[in-house]
N, C-alpha and C positions, 0 to 999 in steps of 0.2 A: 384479443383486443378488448372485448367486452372487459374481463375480468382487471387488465390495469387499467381502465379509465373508469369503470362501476364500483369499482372495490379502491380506488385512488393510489394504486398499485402495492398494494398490502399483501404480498405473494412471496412465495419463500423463496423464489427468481423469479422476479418482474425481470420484462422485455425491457432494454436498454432504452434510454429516450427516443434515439435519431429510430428507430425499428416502430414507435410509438408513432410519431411525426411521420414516417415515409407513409404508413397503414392510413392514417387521418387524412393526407394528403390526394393517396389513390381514393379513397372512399370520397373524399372534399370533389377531386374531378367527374369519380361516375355520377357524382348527384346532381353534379351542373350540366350533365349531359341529357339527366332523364326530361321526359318531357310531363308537365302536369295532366294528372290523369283526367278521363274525360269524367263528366257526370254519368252517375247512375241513370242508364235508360235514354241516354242521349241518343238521337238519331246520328249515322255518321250522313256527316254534310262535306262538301269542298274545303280545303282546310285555302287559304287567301294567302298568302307573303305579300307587304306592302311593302315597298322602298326602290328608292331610287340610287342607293348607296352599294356600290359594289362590295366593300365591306362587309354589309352587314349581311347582302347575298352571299358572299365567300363564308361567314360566322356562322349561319343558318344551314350551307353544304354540309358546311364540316362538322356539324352536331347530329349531320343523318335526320333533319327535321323532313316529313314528309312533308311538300307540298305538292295541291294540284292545282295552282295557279299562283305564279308570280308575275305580279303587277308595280308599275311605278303609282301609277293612281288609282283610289278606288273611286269604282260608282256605287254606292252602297245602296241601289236600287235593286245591283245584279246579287246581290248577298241574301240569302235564303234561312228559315231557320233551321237550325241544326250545323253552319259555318261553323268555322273558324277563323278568325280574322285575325293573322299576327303582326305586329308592325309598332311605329309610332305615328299614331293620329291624334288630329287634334279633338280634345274633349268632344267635341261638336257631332263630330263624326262619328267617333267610338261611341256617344249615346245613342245616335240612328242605327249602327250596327247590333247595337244590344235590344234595343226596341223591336229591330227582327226577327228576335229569339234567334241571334250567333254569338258564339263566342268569341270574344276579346281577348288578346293576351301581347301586352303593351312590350315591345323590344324596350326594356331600360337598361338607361346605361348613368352611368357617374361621367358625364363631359365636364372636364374645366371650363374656365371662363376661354380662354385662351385659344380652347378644342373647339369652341359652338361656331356656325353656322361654315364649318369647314364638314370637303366630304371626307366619308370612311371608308378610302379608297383600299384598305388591307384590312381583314378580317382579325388578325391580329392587336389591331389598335383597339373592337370590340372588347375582346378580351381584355385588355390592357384598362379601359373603363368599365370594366365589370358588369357586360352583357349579361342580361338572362332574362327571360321570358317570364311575364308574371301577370295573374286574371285578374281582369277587372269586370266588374257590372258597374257599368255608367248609368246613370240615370238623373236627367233634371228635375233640380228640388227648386222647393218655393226658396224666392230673395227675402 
């Protein structure tokens, strides 16, 4: 793989396109699967699931995401440092959680206009707006 995409398939038999594109493809999936590694020296803490969407509960099963609590709401009093807090919250929030010394990592997705304040009652619709977990360090700046 390396040598037709590194070498821009300059090979005295380069691998056919569709053989290219399948390889890209599997490797495109296992990378959506992996989960962002933690920090150097992090304590492990309660890794949090926020949502109330059965969707994205079903999305988060099925990537093999460890958690040790899944919640509709957080109290982000009960969040400790060394967390993990995965979910979509509101800025607000996500900055009390980071201010905890936990980790944030925002469920985004690409929602149409069309898609928003509908639930994501199939796991599959994640997918379909191109779920995937991504770190933030929130923090309030000066206006």
């Amino acid at each position: 793989m390396r040598n037709d995409l590194g070498h821009g398939g300059f090979r005295s038999r380069p691998d056919p396109a569709a053989a290219i594109r399948s390889q890209l493809e599997q490797l495109t999936e296992e990378f959506s699967r992996a989960e962002p590694p933690q920090p150097q020296g992090a304590a492990a803490g309660t890794t949090w699931f926020v949502s109330r969407h059965a969707g994205a509960i079903e999305w988060a099963s099925r990537r093999g995401i460890a958690v040790d609590r899944m919640v509709a709401h957080l109290d982000v009093d009960d969040v400790s440092p060394g967390d993990t807090v995965i979910g979509t919250l509101p800025v607000n929030l996500a900055a009390r959680v980071c201010a905890r010394g936990a980790r944030y990592l925002n469920l985004s997705l690409e929602l149409p206009e069309d898609a928003r304040g509908r639930g994501l009652q199939r796991g599959r619709r994640c997918e379909r707006y191109g779920a995937r977990l991504e770190p933030f360090d929130v923090r309030p700046g000066a206006a």
